[in-house]
C-alpha positions in Angstrom: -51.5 32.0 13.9 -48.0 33.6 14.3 -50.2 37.5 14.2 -52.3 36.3 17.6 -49.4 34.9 18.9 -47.8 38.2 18.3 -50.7 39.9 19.5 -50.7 38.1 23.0 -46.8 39.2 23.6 -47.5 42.8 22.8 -50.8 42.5 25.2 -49.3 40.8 27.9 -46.2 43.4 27.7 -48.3 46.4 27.9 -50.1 45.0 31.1 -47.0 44.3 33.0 -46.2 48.0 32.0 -49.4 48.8 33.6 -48.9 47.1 36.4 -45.0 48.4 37.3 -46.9 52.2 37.4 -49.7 50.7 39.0 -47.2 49.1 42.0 -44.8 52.4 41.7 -48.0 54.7 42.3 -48.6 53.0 45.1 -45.6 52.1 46.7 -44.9 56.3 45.8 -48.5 56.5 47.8 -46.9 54.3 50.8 -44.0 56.0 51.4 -46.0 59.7 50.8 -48.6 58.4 53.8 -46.0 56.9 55.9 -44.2 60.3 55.5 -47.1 61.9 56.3 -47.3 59.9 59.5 -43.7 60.3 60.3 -44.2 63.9 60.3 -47.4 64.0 62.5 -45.7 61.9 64.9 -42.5 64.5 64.9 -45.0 66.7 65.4 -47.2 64.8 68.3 -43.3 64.2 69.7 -42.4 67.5 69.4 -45.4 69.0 70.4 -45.3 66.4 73.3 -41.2 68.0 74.0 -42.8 71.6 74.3 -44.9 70.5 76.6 -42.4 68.4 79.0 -40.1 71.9 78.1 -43.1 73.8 79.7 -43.5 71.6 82.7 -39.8 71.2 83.0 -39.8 75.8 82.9 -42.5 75.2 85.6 -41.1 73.0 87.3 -37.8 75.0 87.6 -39.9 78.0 88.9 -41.6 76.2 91.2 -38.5 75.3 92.8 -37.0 78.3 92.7 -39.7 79.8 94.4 -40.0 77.0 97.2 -35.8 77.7 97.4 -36.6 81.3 97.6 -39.4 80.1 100.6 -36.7 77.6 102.1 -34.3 80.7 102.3 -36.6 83.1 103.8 -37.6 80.0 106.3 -33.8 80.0 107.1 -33.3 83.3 107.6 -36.4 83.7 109.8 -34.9 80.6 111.6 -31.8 82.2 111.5 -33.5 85.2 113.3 -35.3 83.6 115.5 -31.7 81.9 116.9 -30.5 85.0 117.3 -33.0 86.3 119.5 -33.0 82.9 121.3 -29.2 83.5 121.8 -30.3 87.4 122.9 -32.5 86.3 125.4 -30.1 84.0 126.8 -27.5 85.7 126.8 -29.4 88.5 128.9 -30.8 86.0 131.1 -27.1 84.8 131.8 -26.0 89.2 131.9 -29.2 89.0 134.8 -27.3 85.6 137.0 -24.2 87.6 137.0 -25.8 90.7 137.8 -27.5 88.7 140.8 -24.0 87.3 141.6 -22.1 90.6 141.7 -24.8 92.1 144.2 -24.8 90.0 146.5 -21.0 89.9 146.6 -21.2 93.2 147.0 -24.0 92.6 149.7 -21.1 90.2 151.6 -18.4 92.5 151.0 -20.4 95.5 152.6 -21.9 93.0 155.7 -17.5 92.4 156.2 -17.1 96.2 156.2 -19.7 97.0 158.6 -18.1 93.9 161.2 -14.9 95.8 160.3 -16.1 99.0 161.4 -17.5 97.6 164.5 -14.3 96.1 165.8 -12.7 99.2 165.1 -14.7 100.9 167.0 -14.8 98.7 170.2 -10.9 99.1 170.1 -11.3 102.3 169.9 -13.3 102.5 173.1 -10.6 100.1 174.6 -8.0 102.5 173.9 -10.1 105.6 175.1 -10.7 103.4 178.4 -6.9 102.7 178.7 -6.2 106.3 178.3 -8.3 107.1 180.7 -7.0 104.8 183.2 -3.1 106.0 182.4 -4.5 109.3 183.4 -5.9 108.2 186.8 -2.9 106.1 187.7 -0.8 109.5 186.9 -2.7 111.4 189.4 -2.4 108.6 191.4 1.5 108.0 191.0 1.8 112.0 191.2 -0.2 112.1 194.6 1.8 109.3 195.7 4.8 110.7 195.2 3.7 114.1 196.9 3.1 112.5 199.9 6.3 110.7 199.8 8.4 113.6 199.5 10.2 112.5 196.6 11.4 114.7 194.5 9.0 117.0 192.1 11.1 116.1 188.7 11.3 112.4 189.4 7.4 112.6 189.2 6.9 114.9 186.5 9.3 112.5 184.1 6.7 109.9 185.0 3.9 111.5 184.8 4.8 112.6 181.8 5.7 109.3 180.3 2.0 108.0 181.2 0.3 110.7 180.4 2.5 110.4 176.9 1.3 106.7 176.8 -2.2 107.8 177.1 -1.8 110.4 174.4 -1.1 107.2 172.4 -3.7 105.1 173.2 -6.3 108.1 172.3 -4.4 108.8 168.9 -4.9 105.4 168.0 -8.3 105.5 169.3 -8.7 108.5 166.8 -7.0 106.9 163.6 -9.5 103.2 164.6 -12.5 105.8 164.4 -11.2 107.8 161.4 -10.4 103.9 159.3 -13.9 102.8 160.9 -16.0 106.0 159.2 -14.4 105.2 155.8 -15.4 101.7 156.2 -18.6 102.9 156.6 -18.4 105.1 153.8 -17.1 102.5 151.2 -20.4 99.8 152.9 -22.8 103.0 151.8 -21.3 103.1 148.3 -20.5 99.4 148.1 -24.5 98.6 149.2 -26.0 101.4 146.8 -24.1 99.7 144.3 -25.2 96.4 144.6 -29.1 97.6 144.8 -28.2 99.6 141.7 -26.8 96.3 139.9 -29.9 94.3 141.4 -32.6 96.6 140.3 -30.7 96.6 136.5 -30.8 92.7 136.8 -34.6 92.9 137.6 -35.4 95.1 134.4 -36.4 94.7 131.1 -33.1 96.3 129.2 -35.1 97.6 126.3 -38.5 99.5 128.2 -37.2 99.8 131.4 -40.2 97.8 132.7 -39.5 95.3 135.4 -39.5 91.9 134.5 -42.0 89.5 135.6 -40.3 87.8 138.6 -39.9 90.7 140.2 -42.5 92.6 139.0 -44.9 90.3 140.2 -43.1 90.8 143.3 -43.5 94.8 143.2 -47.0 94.2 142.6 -48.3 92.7 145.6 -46.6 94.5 147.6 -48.0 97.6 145.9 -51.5 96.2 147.1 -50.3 95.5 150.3 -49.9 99.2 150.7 -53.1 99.7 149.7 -55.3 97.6 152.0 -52.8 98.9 154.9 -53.2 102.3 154.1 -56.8 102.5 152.5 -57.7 103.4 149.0 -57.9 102.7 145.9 -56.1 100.6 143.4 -57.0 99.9 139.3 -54.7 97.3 137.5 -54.2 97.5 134.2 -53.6 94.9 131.1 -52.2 96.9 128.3 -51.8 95.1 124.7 -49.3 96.2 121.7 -51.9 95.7 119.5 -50.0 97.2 116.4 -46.4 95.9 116.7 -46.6 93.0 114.7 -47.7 95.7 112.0 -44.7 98.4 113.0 -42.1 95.4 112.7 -43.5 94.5 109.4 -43.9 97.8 107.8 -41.2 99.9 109.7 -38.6 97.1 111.4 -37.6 95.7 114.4 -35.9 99.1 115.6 -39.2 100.6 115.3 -41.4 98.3 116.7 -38.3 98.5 119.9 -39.1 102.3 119.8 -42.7 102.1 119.6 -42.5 99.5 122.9 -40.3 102.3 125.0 -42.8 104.9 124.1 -45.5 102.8 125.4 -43.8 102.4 128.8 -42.7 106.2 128.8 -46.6 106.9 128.3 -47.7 104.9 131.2 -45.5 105.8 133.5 -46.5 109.7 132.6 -50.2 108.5 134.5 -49.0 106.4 137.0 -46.7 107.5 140.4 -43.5 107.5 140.2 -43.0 104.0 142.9 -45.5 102.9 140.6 -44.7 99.1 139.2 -44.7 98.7 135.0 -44.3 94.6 134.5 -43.6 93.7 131.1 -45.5 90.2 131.2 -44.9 89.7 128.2 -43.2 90.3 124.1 -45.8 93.4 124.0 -47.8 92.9 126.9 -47.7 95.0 130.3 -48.9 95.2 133.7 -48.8 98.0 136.1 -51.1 99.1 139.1 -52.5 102.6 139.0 -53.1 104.1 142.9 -55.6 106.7 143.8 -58.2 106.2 141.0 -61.4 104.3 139.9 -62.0 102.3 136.9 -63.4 105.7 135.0 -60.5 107.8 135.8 -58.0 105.0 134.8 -59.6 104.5 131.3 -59.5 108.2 130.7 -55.6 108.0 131.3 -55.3 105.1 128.7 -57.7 106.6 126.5 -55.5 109.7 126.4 -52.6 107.4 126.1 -53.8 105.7 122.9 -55.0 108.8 121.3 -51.2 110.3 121.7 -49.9 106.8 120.1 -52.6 106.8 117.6 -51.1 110.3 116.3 -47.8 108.6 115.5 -47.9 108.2 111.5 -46.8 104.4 112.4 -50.6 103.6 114.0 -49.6 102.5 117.1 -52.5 101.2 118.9 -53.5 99.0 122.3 -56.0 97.5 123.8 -56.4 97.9 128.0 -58.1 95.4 130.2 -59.0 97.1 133.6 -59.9 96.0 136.7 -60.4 97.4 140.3 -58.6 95.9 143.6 -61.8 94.2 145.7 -61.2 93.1 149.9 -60.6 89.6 148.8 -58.3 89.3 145.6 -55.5 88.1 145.1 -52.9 89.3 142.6 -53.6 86.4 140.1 -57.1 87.1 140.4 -57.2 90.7 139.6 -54.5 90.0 136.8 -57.2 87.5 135.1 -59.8 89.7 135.8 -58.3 92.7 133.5 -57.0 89.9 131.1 -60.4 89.0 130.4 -61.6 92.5 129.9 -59.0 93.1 127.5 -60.6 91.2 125.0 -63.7 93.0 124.5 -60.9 95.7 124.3 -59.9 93.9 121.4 -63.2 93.3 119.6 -63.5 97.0 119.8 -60.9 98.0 118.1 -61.4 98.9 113.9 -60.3 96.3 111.6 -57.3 96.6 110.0 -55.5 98.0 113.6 -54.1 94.5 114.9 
């Protein structure tokens, strides 16, 4: 009885052995799977960190590519201010260019209405010299007839005709001041046209500026109906300045823009009117031809720009001077040909 009893104990003791490993293998199990999932989801977290590091990386690019945009934004704004503040500060140099010529205008008018008094008491003098000198033949006659004695009226005589010699010097010196009046209203007025024609053209061609270009125009086809002929206006595009600026700079695309205007005026007569109309678009009136000698002049003109290594091009829109038109009408009429002009052109030349 005791032996089974014995038996039992040792039994039961072995089992609870079995069990401890049994509970240890898998609490050893546990914690080796939960490891396992602790270091999948480090990985999932780190792999998920990469990735917010990538987007933050592109991210960071990105903006510094949009700050790089915003800056060139600026500085093209930047630009553009300036040439705002350009423009108005040469529209304000053309107001005081106005100003000083017509002051000049009114300061030469004054001169003129100097001269002119001067001159009338001139005359006045001359006319009171003249009559000293009759009333001294008259005094001397007088006096001969009186029998008075022949010094007595040479002293007077001699003091009119001393008065006389007077009033004609003065005469003189009012002539003399009225001529350089004169003079300075000649210089004073050929200044003043001088400073009105600058305030009228386009400081970088030379061209005249709309306004008055417009202006110059009609009256150039005035002349034409009144003294017959014939008259071919012209349209003329910068087609490749954008391109020059971009490739070569402003300075270059300025030069470019000169030597357009120095070509046309080579064709054209010297009166001639060149109207920049607009940033690299002109207008000028070519006398004396038809519409086939005018586009043989701008043909030869684009095939000179065309040598330049810097592909200048333009386009020309042409049209002839008919009984009725206007100046807008002929103007619209070699804007519209201009774009076929355009169209063509080779790709690639805009």
């Amino acid at each position: 009885m005791g032996a089974v009893v014995a038996k039992k104990e040792f039994s039961g003791s072995g089992w609870d052995e079995d069990g401890d490993r049994l509970e240890e293998e898998q609490r050893w199990l546990a914690r080796l799977a939960d490891g396992e999932r602790r270091a999948a989801a480090d990985q999932t977290a780190s792999g998920a960190d990469q990735t917010a590091s990538d987007v933050d990386e592109s991210l960071s690019e990105l903006e510094s590519e949009l700050s790089e945009r915003d800056q060139l934004a600026s500085d093209r704004d930047q630009l553009a201010s300036d040439r705002d503040q350009a423009a108005s500060d040469r529209d304000e140099a053309t107001q005081v260019r106005e100003l000083t010529a017509e002051a000049r205008a009114r300061n030469a008018a004054g001169r003129d209405e100097n001269a002119r008094q001067r001159d009338l008491s001139a005359d006045d003098r001359d006319k009171a010299a003249e009559r000293r000198d009759r009333e001294t033949a008259e005094l001397e006659r007088k006096i001969g007839s009186r029998g008075r004695s022949l010094g007595a009226a040479l002293r007077l005589a001699a003091q009119t005709r001393a008065r006389a010699a007077k009033d004609r010097a003065r005469a003189a010196e009012d002539r003399r001041q009225a001529a350089l009046d004169r003079e300075r209203t000649a210089r004073e007025r050929a200044e003043g046209l001088a400073e009105l024609r600058r305030a009228h053209l386009d400081e970088l061609t030379g061209a005249m500026r709309r306004g008055a270009g417009e202006a110059a125009l009609q009256s150039e086809i005035e002349r034409i109906r009144r003294d017959g002929g014939q008259l071919v206006l012209a349209f003329v595009d910068v087609d490749s300045l954008r391109e020059v600026n971009n490739r070569h700079g402003h300075r270059a695309g300025d030069e470019l823009l000169r030597n357009v205007v120095s070509a046309i005026r080579s064709i054209i007569r010297s009166y001639g009117p060149i109207v920049r109309y607009g940033g690299d678009e002109f207008v000028c009136a070519i006398s004396g031809v038809d519409l086939s000698e005018a586009e043989q002049r701008f043909a030869e003109i684009g095939d000179s720009l065309a040598v330049d290594g810097r592909r200048a091009a333009i386009s020309v829109g042409l049209a002839e001077l008919h009984a009725d038109d206007t100046l807008g009408d002929l103007v619209h009429r070699a804007d519209t040909a201009l774009l076929p002009a355009r169209r063509r052109r080779p790709q690639g030349e805009d």
